[in-house]
KELUMLUM-802904 format. One record per residue (C-alpha): residue in one letter; z, x, y. Coordinates in steps of 0.5 Angstrom, whole numbers, padded with zeros to 4 digits, always signed. Each point is the difference from the previous one (the first is absolute). Layout:
REM residues N
AZXY
...
This chain:
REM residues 554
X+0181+0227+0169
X-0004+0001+0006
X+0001-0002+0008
X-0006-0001+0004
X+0001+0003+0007
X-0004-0003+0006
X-0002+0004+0006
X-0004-0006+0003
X+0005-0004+0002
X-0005-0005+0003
X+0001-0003-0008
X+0007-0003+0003
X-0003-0004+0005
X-0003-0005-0006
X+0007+0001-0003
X+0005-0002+0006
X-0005-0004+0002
X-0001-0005-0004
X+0006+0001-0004
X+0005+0001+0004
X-0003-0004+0006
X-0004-0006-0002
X+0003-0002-0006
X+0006-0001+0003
X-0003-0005+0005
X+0004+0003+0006
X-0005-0001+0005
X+0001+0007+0003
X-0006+0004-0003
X-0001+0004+0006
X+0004+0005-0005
X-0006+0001-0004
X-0004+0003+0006
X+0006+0004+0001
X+0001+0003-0006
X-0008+0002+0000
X+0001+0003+0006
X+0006+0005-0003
X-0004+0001-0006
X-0005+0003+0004
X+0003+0004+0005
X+0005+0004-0007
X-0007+0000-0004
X-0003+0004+0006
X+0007+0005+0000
X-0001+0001-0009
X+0007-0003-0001
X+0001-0001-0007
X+0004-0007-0002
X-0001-0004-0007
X-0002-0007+0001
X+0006-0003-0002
X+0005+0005+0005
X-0006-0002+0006
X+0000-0008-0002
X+0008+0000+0000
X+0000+0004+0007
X-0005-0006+0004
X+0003-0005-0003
X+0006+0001+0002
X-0003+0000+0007
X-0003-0005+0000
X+0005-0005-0004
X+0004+0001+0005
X-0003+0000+0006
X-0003-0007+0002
X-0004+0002+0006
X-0008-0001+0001
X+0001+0007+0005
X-0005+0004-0004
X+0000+0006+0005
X+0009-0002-0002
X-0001+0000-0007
X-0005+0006-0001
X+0005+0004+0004
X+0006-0002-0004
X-0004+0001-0007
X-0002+0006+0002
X+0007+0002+0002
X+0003-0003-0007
X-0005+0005-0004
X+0001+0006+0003
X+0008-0001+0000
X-0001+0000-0008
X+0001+0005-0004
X-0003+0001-0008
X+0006+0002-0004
X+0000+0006-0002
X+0005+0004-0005
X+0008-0002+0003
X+0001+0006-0006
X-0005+0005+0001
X+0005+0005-0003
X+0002-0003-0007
X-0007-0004+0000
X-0003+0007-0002
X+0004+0002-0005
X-0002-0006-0003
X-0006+0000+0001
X+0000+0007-0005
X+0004-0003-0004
X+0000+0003-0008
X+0004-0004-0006
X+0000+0003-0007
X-0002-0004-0006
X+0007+0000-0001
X+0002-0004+0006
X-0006-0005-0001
X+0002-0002-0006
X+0007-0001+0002
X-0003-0004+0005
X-0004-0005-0003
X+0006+0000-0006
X+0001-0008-0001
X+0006-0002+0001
X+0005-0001-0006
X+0003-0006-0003
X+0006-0002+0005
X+0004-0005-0005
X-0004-0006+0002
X-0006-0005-0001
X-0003-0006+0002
X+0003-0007-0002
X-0006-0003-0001
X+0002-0007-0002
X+0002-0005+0006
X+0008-0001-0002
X-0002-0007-0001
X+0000-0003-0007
X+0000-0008+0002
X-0006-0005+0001
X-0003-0003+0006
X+0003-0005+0001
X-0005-0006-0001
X+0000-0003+0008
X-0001+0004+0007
X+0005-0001+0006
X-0007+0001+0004
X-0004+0005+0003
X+0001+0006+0004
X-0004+0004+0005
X+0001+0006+0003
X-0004+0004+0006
X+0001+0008-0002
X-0001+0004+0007
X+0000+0007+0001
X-0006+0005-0004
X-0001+0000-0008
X+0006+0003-0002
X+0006-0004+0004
X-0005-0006-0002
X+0001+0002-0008
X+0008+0001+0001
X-0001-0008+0003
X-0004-0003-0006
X+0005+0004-0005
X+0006-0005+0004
X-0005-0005+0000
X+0000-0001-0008
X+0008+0002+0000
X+0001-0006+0006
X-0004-0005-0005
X+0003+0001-0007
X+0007-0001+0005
X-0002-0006+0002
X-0004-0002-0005
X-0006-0001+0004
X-0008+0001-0001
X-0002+0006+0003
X-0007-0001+0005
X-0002+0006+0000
X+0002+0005+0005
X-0003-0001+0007
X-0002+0008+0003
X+0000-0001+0008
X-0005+0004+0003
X+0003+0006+0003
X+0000+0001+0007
X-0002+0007+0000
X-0005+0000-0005
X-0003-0006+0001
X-0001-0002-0008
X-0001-0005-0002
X+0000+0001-0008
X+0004-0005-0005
X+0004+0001-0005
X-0006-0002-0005
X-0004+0005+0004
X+0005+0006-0002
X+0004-0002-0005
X-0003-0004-0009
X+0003-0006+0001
X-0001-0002-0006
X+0003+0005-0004
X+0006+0000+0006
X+0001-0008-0003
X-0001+0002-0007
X+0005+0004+0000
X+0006-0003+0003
X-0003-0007-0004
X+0007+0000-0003
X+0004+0001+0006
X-0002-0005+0006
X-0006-0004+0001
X-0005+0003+0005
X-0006-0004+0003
X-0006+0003+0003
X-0001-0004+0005
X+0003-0007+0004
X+0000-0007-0005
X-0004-0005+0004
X+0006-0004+0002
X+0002+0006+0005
X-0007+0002+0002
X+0003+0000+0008
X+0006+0005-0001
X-0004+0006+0003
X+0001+0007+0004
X-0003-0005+0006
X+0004-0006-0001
X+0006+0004+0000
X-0002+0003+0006
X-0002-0005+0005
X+0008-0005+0000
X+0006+0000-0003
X+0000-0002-0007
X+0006-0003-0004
X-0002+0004-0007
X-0001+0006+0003
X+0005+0005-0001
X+0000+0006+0006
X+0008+0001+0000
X+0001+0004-0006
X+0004+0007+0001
X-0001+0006-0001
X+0002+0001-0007
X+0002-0007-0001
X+0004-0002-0007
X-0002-0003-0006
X+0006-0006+0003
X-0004+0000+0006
X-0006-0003-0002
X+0003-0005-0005
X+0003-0003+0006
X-0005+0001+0004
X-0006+0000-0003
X+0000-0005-0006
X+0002-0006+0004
X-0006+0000+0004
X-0004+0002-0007
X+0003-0007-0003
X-0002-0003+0007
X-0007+0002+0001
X-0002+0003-0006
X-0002+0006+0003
X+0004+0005+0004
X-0004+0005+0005
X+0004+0007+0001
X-0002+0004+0006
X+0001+0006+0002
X+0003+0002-0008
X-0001+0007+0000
X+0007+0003-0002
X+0003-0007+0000
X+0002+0002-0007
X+0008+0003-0002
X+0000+0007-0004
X+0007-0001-0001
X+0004-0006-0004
X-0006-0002-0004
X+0000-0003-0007
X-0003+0006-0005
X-0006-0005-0002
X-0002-0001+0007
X+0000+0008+0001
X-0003+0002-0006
X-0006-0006+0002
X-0001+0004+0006
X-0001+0006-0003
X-0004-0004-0005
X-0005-0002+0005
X-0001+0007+0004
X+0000+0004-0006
X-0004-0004-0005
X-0003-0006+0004
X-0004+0003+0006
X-0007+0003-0003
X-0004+0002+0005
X-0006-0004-0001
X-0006+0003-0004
X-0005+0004+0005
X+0007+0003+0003
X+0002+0002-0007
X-0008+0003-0001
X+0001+0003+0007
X+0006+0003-0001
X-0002+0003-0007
X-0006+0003+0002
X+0005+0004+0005
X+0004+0002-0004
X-0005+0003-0004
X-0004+0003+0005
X+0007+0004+0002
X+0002+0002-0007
X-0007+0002-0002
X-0004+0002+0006
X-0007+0003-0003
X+0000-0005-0006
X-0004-0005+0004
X-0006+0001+0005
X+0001-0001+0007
X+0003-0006+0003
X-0007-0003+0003
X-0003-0001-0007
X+0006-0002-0005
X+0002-0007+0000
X+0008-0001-0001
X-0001-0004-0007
X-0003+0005-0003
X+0004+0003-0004
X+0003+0008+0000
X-0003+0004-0005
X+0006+0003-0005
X-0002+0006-0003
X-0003+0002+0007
X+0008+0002+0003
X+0001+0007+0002
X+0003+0007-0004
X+0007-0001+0003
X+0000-0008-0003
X+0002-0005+0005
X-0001+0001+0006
X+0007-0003+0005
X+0001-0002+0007
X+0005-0001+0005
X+0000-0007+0005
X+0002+0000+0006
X+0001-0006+0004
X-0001+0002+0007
X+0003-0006+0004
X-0001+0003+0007
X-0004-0006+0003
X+0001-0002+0009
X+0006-0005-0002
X+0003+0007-0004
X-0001+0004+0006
X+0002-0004+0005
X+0006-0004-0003
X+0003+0007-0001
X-0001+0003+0007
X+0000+0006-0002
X-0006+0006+0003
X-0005+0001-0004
X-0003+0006+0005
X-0005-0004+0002
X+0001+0001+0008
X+0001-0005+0005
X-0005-0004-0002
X+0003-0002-0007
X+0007-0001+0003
X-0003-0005+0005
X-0004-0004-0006
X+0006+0001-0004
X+0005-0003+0006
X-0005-0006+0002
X-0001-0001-0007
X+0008-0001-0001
X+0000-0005+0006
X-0006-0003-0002
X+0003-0001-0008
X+0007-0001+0000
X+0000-0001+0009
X+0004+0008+0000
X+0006-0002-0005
X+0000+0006-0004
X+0007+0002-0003
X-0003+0008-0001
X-0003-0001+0008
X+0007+0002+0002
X+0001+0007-0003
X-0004+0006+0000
X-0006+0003-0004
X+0006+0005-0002
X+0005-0004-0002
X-0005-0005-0004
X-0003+0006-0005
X+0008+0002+0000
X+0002-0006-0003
X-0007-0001-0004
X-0003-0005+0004
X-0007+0002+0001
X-0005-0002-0005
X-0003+0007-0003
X-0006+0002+0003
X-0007+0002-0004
X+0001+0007+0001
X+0008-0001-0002
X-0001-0004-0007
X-0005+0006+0000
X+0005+0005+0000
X+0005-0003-0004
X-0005-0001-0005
X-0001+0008+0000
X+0007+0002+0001
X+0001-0004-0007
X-0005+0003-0003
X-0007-0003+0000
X-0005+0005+0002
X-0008+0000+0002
X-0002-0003-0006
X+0004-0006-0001
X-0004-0006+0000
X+0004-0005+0005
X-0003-0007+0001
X+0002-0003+0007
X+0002-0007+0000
X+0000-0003+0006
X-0004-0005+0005
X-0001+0003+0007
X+0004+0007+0002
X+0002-0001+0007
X-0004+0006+0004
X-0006+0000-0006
X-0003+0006-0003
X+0003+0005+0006
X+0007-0003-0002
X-0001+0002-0008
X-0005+0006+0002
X+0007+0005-0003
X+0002-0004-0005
X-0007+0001-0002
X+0000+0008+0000
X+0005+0000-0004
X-0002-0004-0005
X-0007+0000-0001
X-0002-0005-0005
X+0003-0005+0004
X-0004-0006-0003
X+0001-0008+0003
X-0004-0007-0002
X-0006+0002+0005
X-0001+0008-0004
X+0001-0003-0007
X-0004-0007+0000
X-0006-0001+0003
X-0002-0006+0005
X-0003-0005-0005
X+0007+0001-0004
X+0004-0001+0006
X-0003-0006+0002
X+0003-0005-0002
X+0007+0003+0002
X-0003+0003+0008
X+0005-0002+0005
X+0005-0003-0003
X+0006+0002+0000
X+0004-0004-0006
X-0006+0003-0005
X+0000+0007+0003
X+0007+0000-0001
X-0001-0003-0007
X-0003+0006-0002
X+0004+0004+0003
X+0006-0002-0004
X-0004+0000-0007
X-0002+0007+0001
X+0007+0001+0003
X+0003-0003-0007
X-0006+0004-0005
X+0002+0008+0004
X+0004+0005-0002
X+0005+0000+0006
X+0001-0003+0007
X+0002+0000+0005
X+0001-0004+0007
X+0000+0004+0007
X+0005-0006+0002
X+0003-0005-0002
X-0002-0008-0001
X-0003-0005-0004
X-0005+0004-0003
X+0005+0005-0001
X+0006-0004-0002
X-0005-0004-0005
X-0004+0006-0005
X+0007+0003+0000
X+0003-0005-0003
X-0005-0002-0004
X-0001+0007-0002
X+0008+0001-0002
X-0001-0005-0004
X-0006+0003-0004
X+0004+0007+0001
X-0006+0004+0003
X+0002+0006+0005
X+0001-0003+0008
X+0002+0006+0005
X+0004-0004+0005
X+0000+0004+0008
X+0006+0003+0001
X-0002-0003+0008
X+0007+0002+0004
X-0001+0007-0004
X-0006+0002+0002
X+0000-0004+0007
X+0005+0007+0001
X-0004+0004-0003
X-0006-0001+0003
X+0004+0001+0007
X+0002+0006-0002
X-0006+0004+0003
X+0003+0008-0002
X+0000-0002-0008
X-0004+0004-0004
X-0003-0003-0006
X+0003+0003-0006
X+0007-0003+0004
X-0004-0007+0001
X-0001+0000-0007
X+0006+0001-0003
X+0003-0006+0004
X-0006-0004-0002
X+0001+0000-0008
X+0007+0001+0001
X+0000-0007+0004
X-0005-0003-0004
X+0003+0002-0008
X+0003-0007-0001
X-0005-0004+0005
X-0007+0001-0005
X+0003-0006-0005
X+0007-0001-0002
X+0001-0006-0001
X+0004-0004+0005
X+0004-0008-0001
X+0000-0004+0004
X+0005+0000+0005
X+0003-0007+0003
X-0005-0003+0004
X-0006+0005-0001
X-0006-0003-0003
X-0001-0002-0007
X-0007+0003+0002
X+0001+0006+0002
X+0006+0002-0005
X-0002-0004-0007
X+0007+0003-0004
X+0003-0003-0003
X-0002-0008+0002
X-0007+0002-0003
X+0002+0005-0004
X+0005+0001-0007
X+0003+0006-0002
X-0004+0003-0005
């Protein structure tokens, strides 16, 4: 996967610009005069910055500074600049021994092993064995908030919360996230048609609004208080409560809005059919739609057997990979790592990341700005966070994980992630160590992107259908995207290292550990951690543990 540096920073100024000053309207501009200004006087001094580390930098100036003082802004910006610090290695000592890292013909097969058959399998069947019944209480919406994979653990409840109130589903609304801004559908990402199919015989599902209900939209709810919309549900809310509070306005109005509705489902207490139903709907009925499946593959494909196709500019992801043309060593493997190290993560978090003054600074405000200060983590320290394991791994410490399990230089590792926080400088060590590093942009061609480019539910997409279709994975951290391959993968029983984080928050402190000593406590940490299989505690989601609601002993 490769970066591009930029020495000309006057490139920004049509970033910043527009990006960060027109397009949100603010009327104070001046930020983009300034910025210039900035980018010429470090162009001049032959200060290096990747695009994305700059954009940050003057964007947080001028995001915060509603002044039309340009000779003001041009010094605050400049000054910003200068405070930040590109990453560098915080490991340098363990960073090269990893970097010289050799493991034998042995320990890779070891390595890549498939994992054994645990005494479990996949219940396919939903647990029920009844009809529909011949009539509908009414119709139920539901708003889905969040990014694709809480959103997917809201469709599942969705499908759940009809078949107990013996509702008609419409078909789930996704919220457009505030963060991304994309404005995708569940038609966008998902088949439809074979999402209804395969639930025909559990509920009844309606692709959009009968004509009678034409008005019960996201802005009719948004402008006054309606009496069949339903915004009280609580957190992990019972079957019961929904019957008593849900089906009365379904009996009285025909339909029944519920919003927000992300975890407004119980884990706990429910009826065997209804858990083998959600289960049902996450493992079996929610395909990606074609061209994300046709993506996906041409990935896959592309990791496991990288010299049987031409370069990515000229080969169309419909073709098809030619069998006979796979290499000496047969199939080829690869590792998926889910690198969740976004703004959000970074400045939730607290921690320090080594960018300086300035990072701090855009971190802090960012927190103001966001969540207006309130932060649990604000109150302790960088140290006592990564002691108790609180700290989001970095890109050159998932690196040096990875290594210390036993992944060298010629491992091929996809990187699924959106943006990383810090761009290429951030994840240039990450690269050193692993350098067939591939990602989307690497592997697929700007044509073939085209239909999936800055959307982040269809990036994401594909991110988890190459995750489910890989060898091993890995998250840096966890999350939605992490609690939802993991589940999806023990239910498939595939090979998934879980981070031991309050381990190697300790160990990464550690400054005076030589390599072996990391090593060591690295795999003796992590040898029940790539895999086991876990059920699933009172109140932990049936997504994340599918054992045993979803699963039967074999």
């Amino acid at each position: 996967m490769q970066t591009e540096i930029y020495q000309d920073l006057t490139i920004a100024d049509s970033i910043v610009s527009v990006a960060h000053c027109q397009r949100r309207n603010h009327g104070w501009c001046p930020c983009a005069a300034a910025a210039l200004t900035v980018s010429k006087s470090f162009h001049s001094s032959q200060q290096c910055f990747t695009l994305s580390s700059l954009g940050q930098m003057v964007e947080e100036g001028c995001k915060y500074r509603k002044t039309r003082d340009l000779h003001f802004l041009q010094y605050e910006l400049w000054y910003l600049v200068k405070e930040w610090n590109a990453p560098k290695p915080r490991h340098s000592r363990l960073l090269k021994s990893a970097l010289q890292l050799q493991t034998s013909d042995e320990q890779q097969a070891e390595l890549w092993m498939p994992l054994a058959h645990q005494g479990w399998k996949p219940c396919a069947h939903s647990g029920s064995t009844s009809k529909l019944p011949e009539k509908s209480q009414g119709y139920i919406q539901v708003f889905l908030d969040g990014g694709l994979n809480q959103q997917r653990m809201g469709i599942c409840d969705a499908v759940a919360l009809a078949k107990i109130l013996n509702a008609t589903l419409i078909i789930p609304h996704l919220e457009v996230n505030p963060v991304w801004q994309d404005s995708s559908t569940f038609m966008d990402i998902f088949d439809v048609d074979h999402f209804i199919n395969v639930l025909k015989d559990d509920i009844r599902i309606a692709k959009e609004l009968p004509d009678e209900y034409f008005w019960s939209t996201r802005e009719y709810y948004a402008t006054a208080i309606r009496a069949n919309r339903v915004k009280t549900a609580p957190v992990h809310a019972s079957a019961n409560w929904y019957l008593e509070n849900v089906l009365p306005v379904l009996q009285s109005y025909g339909i029944a809005a519920i919003a927000p509705f992300s975890h407004r489902l119980a884990f706990d207490n429910m009826p065997e059919d209804i858990q083998r139903l959600r289960c049902k709907v996450n493992f079996q009925a929610l395909d990606f739609v074609p061209h994300i499946r046709a993506l996906g593959d041409a990935l896959v494909n592309r990791l496991r057997y990288p010299h049987s196709t031409s370069e990515v500019d000229n080969v169309s992801y419909l073709k098809k990979v030619d069998g006979g043309s796979k290499d000496k060593q047969g199939t080829g493997k690869f590792v998926v790592l889910h690198l969740r190290f976004d703004k959000d993560m970074a400045a939730h978090s607290a921690c320090d990341f080594g960018g300086g003054k300035a990072e701090k600074l855009a971190l802090a405000k960012y927190r103001q700005v966001i969540w207006q200060g309130r932060v649990l983590n604000s109150q302790f320290t960088d140290e006592e966070l990564r002691s108790q394991g609180r700290c989001p791994l970095t890109p050159e410490e998932i690196g040096l994980l990875l290594a210390a399990l036993g992944f060298d230089n010629s491992t091929r590792l996809y990187l699924a992630s959106h943006k990383v926080y810090g761009g290429a400088a951030r994840i240039s060590t990450l690269q050193s160590i692993f350098p067939f590093m591939e990602d989307k942009k690497s592997l697929a061609s700007s044509e073939e992107r085209a239909q999936i480019k800055g959307k982040a539910s269809l990036l994401a997409a594909v991110d988890y259908y190459v995750s489910m279709h890989s060898d091993i994975f890995i998250s840096a951290s966890p999350g939605n995207m992490h609690n939802a391959v993991v589940g999806h993968r023990t239910y498939e029983n595939l090979k998934t290292i879980r981070p031991n984080m309050a381990l190697l928050g300790q160990l990464f402190l550690n400054k005076s550990l030589t390599w072996p000593e990391f090593q060591e406590a690295v795999v003796k940490g992590h040898k029940n951690r790539q895999g086991l299989l876990r059920l699933r505690k009172p109140e932990q989601s049936i997504y994340t543990y599918p054992a045993p609601d979803c699963m039967c002993k074999a």
